[in-house]
C-alpha positions as a Python dict, from the first residue, in 0.01 Angstrom:
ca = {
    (1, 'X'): (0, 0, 0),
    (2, 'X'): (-47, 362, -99),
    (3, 'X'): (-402, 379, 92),
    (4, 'X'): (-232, 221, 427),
    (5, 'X'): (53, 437, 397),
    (6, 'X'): (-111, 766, 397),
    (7, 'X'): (-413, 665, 623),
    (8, 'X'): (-253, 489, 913),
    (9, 'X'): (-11, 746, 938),
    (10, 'X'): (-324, 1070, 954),
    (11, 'X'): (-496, 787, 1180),
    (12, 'X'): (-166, 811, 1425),
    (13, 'X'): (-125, 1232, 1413),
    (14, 'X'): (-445, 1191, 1651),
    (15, 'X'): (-278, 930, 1916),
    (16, 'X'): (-207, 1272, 2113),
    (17, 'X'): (-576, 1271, 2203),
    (18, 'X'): (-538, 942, 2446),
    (19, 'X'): (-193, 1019, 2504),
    (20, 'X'): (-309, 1379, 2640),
    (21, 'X'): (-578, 1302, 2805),
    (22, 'X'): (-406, 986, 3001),
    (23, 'X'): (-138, 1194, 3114),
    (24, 'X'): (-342, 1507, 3186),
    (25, 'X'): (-611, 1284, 3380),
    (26, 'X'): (-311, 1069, 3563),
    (27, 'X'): (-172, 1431, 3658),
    (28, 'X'): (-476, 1562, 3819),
    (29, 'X'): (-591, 1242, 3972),
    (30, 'X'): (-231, 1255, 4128),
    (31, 'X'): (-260, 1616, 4293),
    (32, 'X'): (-623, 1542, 4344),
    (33, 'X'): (-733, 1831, 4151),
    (34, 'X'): (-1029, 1589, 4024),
    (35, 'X'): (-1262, 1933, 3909),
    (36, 'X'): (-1001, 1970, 3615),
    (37, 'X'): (-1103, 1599, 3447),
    (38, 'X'): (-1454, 1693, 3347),
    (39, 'X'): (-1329, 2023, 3146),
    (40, 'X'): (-1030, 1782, 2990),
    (41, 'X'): (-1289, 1505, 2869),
    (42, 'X'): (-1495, 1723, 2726),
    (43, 'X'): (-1209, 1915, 2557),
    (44, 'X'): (-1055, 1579, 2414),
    (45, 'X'): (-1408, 1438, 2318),
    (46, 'X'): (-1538, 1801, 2117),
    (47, 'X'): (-1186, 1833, 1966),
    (48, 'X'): (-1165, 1413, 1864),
    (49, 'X'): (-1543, 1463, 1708),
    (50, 'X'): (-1483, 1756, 1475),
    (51, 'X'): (-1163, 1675, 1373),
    (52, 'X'): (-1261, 1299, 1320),
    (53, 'X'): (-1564, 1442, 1107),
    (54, 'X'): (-1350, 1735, 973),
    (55, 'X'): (-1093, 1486, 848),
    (56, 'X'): (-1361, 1214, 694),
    (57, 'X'): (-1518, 1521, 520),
    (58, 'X'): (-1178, 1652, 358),
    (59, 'X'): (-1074, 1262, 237),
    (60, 'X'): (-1446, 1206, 114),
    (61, 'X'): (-1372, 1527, -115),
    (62, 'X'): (-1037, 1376, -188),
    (63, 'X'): (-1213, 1042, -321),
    (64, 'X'): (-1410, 1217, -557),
    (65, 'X'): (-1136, 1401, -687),
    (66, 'X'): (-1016, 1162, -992),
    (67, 'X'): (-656, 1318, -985),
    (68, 'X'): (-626, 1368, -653),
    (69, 'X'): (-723, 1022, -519),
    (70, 'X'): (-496, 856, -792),
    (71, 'X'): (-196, 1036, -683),
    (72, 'X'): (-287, 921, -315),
    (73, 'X'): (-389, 543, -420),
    (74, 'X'): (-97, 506, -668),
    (75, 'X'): (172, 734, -674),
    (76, 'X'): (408, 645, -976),
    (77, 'X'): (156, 400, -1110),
    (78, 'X'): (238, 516, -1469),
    (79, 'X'): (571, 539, -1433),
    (80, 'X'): (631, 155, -1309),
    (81, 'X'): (418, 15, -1590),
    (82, 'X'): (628, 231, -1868),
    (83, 'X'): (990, 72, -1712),
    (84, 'X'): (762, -251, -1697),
    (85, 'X'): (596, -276, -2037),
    (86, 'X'): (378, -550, -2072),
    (87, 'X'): (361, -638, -1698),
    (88, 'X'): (4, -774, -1647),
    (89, 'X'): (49, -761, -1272),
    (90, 'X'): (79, -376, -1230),
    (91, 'X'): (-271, -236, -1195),
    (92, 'X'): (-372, 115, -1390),
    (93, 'X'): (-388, 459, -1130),
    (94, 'X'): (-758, 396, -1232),
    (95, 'X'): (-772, 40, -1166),
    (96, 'X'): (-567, 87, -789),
    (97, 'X'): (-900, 385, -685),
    (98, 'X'): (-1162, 116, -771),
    (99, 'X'): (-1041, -139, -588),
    (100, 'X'): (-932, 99, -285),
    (101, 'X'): (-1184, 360, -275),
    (102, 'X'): (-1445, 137, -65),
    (103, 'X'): (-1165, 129, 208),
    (104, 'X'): (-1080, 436, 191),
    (105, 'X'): (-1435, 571, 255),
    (106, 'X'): (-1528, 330, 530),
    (107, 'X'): (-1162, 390, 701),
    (108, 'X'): (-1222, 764, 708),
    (109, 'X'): (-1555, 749, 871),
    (110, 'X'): (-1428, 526, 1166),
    (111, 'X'): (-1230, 839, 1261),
    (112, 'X'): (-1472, 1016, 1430),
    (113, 'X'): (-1555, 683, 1625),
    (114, 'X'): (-1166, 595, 1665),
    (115, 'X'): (-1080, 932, 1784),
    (116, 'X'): (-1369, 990, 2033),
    (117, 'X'): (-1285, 608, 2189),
    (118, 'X'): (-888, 754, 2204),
    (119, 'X'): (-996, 1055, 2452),
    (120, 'X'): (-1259, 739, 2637),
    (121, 'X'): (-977, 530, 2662),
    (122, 'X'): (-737, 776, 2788),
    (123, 'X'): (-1010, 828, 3079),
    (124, 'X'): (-1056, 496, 3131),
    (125, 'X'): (-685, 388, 3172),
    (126, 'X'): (-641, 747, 3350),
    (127, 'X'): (-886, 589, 3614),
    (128, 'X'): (-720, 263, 3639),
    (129, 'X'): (-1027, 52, 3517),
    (130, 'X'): (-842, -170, 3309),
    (131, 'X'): (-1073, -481, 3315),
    (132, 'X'): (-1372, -253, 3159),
    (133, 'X'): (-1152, -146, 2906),
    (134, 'X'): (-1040, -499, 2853),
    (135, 'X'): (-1409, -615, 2806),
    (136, 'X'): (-1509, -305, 2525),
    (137, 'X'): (-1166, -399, 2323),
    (138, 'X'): (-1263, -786, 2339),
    (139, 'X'): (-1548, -714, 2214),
    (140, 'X'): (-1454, -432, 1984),
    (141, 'X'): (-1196, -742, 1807),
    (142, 'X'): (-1459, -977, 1806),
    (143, 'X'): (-1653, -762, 1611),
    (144, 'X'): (-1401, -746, 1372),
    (145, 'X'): (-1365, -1075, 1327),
    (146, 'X'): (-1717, -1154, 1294),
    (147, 'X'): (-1743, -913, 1017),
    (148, 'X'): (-1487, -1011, 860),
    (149, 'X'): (-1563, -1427, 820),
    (150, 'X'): (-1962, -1395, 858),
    (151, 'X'): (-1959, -1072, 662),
    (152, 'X'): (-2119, -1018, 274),
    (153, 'X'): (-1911, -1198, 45),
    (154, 'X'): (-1659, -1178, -129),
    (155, 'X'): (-1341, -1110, 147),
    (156, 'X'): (-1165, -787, -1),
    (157, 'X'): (-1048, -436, 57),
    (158, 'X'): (-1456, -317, 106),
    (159, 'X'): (-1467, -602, 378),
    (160, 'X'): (-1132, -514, 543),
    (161, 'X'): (-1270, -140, 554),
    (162, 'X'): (-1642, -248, 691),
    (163, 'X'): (-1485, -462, 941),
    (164, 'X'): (-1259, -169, 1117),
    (165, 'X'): (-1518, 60, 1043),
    (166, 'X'): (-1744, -196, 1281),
    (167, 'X'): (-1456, -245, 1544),
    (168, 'X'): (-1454, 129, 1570),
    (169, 'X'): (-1795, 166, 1619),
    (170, 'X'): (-1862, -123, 1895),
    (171, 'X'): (-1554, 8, 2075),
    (172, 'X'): (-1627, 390, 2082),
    (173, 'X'): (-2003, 329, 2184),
    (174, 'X'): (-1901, 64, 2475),
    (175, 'X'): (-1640, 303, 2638),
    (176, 'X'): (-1900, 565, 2637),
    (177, 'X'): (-2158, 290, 2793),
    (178, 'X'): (-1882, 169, 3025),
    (179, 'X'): (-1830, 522, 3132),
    (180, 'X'): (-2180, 631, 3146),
    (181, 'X'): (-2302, 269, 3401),
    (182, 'X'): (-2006, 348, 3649),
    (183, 'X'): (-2169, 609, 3835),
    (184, 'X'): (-1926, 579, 4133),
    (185, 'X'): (-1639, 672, 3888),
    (186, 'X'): (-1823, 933, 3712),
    (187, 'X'): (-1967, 1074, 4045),
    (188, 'X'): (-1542, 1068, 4225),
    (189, 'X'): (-1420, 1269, 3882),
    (190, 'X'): (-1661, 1500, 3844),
    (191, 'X'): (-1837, 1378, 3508),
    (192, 'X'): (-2175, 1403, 3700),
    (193, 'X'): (-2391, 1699, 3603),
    (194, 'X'): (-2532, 1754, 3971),
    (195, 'X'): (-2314, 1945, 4167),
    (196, 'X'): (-2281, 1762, 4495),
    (197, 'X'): (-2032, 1566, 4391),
    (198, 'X'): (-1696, 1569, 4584),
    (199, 'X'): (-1539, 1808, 4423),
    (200, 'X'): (-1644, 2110, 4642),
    (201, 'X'): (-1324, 2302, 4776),
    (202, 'X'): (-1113, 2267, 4466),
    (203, 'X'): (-1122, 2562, 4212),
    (204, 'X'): (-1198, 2427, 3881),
    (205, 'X'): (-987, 2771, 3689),
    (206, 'X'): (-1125, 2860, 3369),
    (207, 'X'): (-747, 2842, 3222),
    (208, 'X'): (-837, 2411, 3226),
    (209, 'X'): (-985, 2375, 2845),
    (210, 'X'): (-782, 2636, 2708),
    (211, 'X'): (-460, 2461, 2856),
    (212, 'X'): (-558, 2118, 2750),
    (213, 'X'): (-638, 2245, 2376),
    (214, 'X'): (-311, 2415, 2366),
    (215, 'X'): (-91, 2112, 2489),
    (216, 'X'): (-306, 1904, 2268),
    (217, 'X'): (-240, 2119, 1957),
    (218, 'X'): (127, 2089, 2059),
    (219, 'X'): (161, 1717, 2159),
    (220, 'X'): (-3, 1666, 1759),
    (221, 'X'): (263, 1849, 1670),
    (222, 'X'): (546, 1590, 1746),
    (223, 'X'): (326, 1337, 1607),
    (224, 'X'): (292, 1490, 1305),
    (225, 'X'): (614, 1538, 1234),
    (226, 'X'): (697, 1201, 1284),
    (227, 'X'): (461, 1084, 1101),
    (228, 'X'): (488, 1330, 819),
    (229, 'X'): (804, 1179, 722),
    (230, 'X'): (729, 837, 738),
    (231, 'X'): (427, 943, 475),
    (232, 'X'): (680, 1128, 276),
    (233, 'X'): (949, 881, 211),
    (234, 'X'): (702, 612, 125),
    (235, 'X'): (577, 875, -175),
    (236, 'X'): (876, 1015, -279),
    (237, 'X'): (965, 626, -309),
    (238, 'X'): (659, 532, -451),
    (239, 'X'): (736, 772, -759),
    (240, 'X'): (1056, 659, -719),
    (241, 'X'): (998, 296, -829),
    (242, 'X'): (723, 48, -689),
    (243, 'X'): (989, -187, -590),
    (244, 'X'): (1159, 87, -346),
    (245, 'X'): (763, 183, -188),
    (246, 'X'): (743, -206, -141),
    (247, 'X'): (1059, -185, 52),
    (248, 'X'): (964, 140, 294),
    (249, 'X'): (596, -14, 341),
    (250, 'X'): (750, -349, 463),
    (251, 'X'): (944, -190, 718),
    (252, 'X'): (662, -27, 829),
    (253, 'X'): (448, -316, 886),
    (254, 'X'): (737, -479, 1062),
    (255, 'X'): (819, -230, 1352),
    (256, 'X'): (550, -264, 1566),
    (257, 'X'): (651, -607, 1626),
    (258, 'X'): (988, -543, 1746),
    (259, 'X'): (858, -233, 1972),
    (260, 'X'): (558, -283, 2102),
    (261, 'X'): (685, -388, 2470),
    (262, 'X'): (890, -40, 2456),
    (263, 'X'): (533, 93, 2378),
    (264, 'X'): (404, -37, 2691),
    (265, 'X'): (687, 44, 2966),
    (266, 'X'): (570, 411, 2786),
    (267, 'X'): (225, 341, 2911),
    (268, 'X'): (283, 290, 3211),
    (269, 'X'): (560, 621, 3284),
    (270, 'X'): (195, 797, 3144),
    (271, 'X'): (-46, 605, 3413),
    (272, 'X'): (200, 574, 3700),
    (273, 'X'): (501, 865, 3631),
    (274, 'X'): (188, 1171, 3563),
    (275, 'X'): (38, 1058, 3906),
    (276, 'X'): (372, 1102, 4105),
    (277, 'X'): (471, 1412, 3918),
    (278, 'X'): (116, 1540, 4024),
    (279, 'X'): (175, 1416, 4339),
    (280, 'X'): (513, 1615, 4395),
    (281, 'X'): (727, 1264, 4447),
    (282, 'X'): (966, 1397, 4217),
    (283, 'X'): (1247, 1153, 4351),
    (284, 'X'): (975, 874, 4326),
    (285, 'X'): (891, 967, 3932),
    (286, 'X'): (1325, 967, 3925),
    (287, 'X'): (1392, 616, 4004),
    (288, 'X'): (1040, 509, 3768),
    (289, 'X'): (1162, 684, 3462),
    (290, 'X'): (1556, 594, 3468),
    (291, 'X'): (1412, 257, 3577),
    (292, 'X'): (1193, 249, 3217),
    (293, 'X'): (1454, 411, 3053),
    (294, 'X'): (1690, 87, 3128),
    (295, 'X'): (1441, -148, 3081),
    (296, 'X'): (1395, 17, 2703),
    (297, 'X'): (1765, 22, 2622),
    (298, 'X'): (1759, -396, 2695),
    (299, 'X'): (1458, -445, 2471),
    (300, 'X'): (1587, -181, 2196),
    (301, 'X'): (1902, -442, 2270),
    (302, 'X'): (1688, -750, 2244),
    (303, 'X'): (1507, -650, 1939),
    (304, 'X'): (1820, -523, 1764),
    (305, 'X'): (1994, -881, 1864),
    (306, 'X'): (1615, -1040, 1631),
    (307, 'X'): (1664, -862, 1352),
    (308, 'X'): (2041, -779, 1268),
    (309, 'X'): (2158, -1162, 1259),
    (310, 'X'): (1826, -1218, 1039),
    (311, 'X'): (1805, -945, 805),
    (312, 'X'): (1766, -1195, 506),
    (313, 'X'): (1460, -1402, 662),
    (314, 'X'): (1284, -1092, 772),
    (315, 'X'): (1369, -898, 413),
    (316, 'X'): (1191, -1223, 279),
    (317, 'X'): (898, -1278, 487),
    (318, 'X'): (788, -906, 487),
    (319, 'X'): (834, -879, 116),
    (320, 'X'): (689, -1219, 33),
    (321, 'X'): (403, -1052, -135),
    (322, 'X'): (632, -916, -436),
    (323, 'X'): (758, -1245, -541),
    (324, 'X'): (468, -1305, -722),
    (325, 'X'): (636, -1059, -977),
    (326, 'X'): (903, -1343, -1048),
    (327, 'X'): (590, -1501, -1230),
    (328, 'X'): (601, -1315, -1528),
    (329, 'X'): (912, -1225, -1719),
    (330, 'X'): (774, -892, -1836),
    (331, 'X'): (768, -811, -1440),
    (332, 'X'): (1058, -943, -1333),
    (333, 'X'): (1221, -576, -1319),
    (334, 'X'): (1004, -500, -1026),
    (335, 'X'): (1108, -842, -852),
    (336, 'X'): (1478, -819, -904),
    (337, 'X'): (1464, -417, -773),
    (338, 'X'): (1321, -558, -463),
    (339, 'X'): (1561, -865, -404),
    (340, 'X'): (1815, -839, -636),
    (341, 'X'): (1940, -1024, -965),
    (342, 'X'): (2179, -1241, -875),
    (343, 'X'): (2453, -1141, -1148),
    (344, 'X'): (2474, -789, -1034),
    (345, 'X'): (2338, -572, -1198),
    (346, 'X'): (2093, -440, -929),
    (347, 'X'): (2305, -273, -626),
    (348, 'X'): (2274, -514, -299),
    (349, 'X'): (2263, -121, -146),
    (350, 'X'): (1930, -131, -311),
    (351, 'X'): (1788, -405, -203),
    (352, 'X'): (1526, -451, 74),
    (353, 'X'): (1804, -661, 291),
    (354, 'X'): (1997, -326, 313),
    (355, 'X'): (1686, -162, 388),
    (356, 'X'): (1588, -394, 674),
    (357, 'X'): (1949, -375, 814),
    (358, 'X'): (1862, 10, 851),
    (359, 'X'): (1569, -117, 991),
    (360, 'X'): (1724, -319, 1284),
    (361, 'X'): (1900, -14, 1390),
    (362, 'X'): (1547, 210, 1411),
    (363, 'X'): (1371, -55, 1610),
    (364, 'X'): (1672, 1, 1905),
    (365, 'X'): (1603, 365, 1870),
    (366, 'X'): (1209, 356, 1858),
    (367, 'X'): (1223, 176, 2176),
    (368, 'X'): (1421, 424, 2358),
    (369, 'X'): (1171, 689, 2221),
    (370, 'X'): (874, 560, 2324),
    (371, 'X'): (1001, 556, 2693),
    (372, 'X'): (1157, 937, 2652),
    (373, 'X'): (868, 1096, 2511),
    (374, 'X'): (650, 941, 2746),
    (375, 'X'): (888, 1080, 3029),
    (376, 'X'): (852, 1377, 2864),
    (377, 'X'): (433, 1378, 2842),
    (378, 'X'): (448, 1337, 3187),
    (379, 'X'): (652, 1664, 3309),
    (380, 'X'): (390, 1840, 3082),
    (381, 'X'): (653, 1965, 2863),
    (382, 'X'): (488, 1969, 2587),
    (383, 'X'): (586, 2268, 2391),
    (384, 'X'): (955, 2175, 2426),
    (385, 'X'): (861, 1822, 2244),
    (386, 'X'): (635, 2043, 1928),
    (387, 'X'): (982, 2293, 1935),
    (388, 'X'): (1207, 2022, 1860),
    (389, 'X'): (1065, 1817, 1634),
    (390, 'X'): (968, 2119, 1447),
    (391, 'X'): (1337, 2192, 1452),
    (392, 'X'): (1424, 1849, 1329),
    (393, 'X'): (1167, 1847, 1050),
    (394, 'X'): (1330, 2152, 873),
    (395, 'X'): (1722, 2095, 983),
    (396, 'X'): (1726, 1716, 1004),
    (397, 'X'): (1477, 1557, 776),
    (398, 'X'): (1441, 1780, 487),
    (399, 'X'): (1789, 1787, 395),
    (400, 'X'): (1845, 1394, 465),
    (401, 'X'): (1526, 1334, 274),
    (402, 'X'): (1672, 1599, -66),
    (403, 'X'): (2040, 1376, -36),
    (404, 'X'): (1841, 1012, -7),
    (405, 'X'): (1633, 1093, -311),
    (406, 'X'): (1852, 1314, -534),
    (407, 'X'): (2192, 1137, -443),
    (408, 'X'): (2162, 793, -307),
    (409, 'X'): (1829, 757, -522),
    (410, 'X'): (1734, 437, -305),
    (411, 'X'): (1478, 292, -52),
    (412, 'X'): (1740, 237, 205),
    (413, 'X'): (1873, 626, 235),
    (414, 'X'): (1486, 711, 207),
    (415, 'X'): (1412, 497, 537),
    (416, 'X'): (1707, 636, 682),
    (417, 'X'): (1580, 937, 592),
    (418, 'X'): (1187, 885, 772),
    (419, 'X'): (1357, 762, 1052),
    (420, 'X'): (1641, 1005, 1156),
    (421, 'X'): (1384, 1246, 1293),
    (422, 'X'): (1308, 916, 1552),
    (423, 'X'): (1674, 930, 1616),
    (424, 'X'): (1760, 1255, 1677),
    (425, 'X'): (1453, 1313, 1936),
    (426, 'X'): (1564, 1040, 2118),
    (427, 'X'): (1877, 1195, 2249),
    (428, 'X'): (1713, 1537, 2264),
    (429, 'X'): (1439, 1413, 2453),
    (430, 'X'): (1636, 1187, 2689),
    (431, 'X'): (1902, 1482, 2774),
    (432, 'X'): (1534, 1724, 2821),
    (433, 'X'): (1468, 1463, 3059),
    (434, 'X'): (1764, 1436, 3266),
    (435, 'X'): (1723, 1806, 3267),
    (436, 'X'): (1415, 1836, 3392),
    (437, 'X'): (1416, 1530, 3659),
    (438, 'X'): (1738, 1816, 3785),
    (439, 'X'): (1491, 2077, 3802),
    (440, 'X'): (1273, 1887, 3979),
    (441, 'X'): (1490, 1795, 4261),
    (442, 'X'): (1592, 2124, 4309),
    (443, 'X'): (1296, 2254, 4325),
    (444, 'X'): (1286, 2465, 4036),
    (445, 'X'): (985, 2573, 3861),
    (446, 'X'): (901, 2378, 3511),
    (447, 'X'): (612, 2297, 3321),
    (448, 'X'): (483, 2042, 3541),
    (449, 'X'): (361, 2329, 3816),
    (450, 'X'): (173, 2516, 3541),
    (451, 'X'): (-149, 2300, 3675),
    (452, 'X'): (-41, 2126, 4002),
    (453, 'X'): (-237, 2171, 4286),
    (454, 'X'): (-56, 2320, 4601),
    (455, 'X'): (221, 2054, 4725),
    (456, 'X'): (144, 1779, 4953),
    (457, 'X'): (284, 1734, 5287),
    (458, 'X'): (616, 1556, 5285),
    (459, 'X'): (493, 1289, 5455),
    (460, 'X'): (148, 1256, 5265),
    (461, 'X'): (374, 1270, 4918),
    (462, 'X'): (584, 1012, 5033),
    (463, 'X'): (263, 787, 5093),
    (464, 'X'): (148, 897, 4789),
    (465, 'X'): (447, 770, 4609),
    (466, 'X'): (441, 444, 4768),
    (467, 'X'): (111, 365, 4719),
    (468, 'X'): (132, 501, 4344),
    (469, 'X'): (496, 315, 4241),
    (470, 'X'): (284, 2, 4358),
    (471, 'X'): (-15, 7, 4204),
}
């Protein structure tokens, strides 16, 4: 649990590099400034390398480091087996690194890979070939699962961590392959080395990799913030009590199924909303994002309408893998702390049914904020985004994260507490928004001219809108 929660979460900080490069591709396919997409590949690519090797490097130091890597692995592994004496089921800090440092190792080293295919990807959807990046992630999954029933024997956490380490591979070196065999599309954006490609007449600007390492720098910043205190909570709860780290990890695992549509109406405001804001179609990018925007509040609706009723089946199936604690009377501390007792003498505030009604209420939000900050990517404003949640780390979470743990003392004000950063944002972001979709219309200047090429014609943007709002 430990290993997932503090991997997956470093793993995500790096999203910015497809999420940049998308937007910042979209945007000057849009104004047809097509000399800027070779300097912004090669940017995203450089920068996804070193800090994928960078970041392997400092974690392969980290797994070598006996009390470093136990604090990661198993945070408050001694403390839950003294309030649990004689509890067979609770693995050592020692035992917890040998089983997890094989995973560990080979999850690392697929950053390089996984953050190299982000920036491929980003170019890829950017460009609108989605069937070749269809093919590469079929067979990028395949691989997976090939590795994973065919691979050496037995089927644990070494497999698991071979098999993604695989996936990453096949999928970073097929994008590049994929990229590399469409001449057309490398020869039309400029990723040709011969300079008779059609990109004569447009002024390339040496400001293009310094802007696109700046915004990228800033659009990690959001994501790590948000991520940050996800990471947190789960190890303040982990030391805590194992049965309150149980309770933030399940609700972890559980979100992406509730917002993962939200995730993809955000997509496509980065494909489709960068183009038009490129473009100039300002009222065009308008009636796309409130559009998105409505279409998020329904599914933040619909998934709040799944889980709130349910809360008890959920709470159960995501925590089904602690009831094997109930086995054992020594460990039965460790069960009842995650489901209750029954008599009373374990708060139902503690529980992990309180925790996934908290829950419920974060999957409405998420989905909102997937379609604001995506709004948001695609205006450019990306220093207003690292501002704010910089703001919200210190003001917002720190203090909500000091009353959950030293007052409440439970896994439900700790979620509350990772989450209220997602909340906050949302509103900022979606009053930002209106804000700048103002600006727009008026004709006021804003991030989003910083790289623009010189406005269309009224009549070619209106075209241009059309055409893009269809596609």
């Amino acid at each position: 649990l430990a290993a997932v929660a503090f991997l997956t979460p470093v793993k995500d900080v790096f999203q910015f590099l497809e999420d940049t490069t998308t937007v910042k591709i979209t945007f000057a396919m849009g104004s047809g400034n097509y000399a800027s997409i070779r300097a912004i590949a090669r940017v995203g690519i450089g920068g996804g390398l070193l800090a994928g090797v960078f970041g392997a490097l400092l974690m392969s130091v980290l797994a070598a480091w006996p009390s470093a890597i136990e604090f990661l692995l198993a945070p408050g592994a001694a403390q839950a087996q003294l309030e649990n004496p004689g509890c067979s089921l609770l693995p050592s800090a020692a035992e917890v690194v040998d089983t997890a440092r094989g995973l560990w190792l080979l999850t690392c080293w697929a950053w390089p890979f996984q953050f190299c295919a982000m920036v491929l990807t980003g170019l890829l959807m950017g460009a609108r070939e989605f069937g070749l990046f269809g093919l590469v992630a079929i067979c990028s999954q395949l691989t997976m699962v090939l590795t994973w029933f065919l691979g050496p024997k037995p089927q644990n956490l070494d497999l698991l961590g071979l098999s993604t380490f695989m996936s990453s591979l096949v999928l970073c070196i097929g994008l590049a392959l994929a990229i590399y065999w469409n001449r057309p599309l490398r020869r039309k954006y400029g990723l040709l080395h011969d300079e008779s490609s059609s990109l004569a007449g447009f002024d390339t600007g040496g400001d293009t990799q310094k802007t696109a390492l700046v915004d990228g720098f800033l659009a990690m910043t959001l994501d790590l913030v948000l991520q940050a205190a996800g990471t947190i909570a789960v190890f303040v709860a982990g030391f805590l009590s194992l049965q309150d780290m149980y309770q933030l990890s399940a609700a972890g695992a559980a979100l992406p199924q509730y917002t993962a549509y939200a995730t993809g109406l955000g997509y496509i405001i980065k494909l489709a909303g960068s183009a038009l804001v490129g473009h100039g179609a300002y009222s065009a990018f308008a009636k796309l994002i409130w559009m998105m925007v409505a279409l998020s509040v329904v599914l933040g609706v619909i998934a709040g309408a799944a889980i709130l009723p349910y809360t008890t089946v959920l709470a159960a199936f995501y925590g089904a893998q602690a009831c094997e604690f109930a086995s054992k009377r020594e460990c039965l501390g460790v069960y009842s702390g995650l489901f209750g007792d029954g008599v009373g003498m374990v708060s139902e505030s503690h529980t992990i049914f309180n925790t996934f009604t908290a829950f419920g209420v974060a999957a409405m939000f998420t989905c909102v904020f997937s379609v604001v900050k995506a709004g948001l990517y695609a205006c450019q404003d990306f220093a207003f985004m690292a501002k704010a949640s910089l703001a919200t780390f210190v003001c917002v979470f720190l203090p909500a994260l000091l009353i959950a743990r030293l007052y409440f003392a439970s896994a439900t004000a700790l979620f509350v507490a990772s989450v209220l950063p997602t909340w906050i944002l949302t509103g900022r972001f979606l009053l930002r928004l209106r804000e700048n979709l103002r600006q727009m219309m008026q004709g006021r200047p804003g991030p989003w001219m910083r790289t623009s090429s010189p406005p269309l014609a009224a009549s070619d943007r209106s075209g241009a809108a059309v055409n893009m709002v269809e596609r």
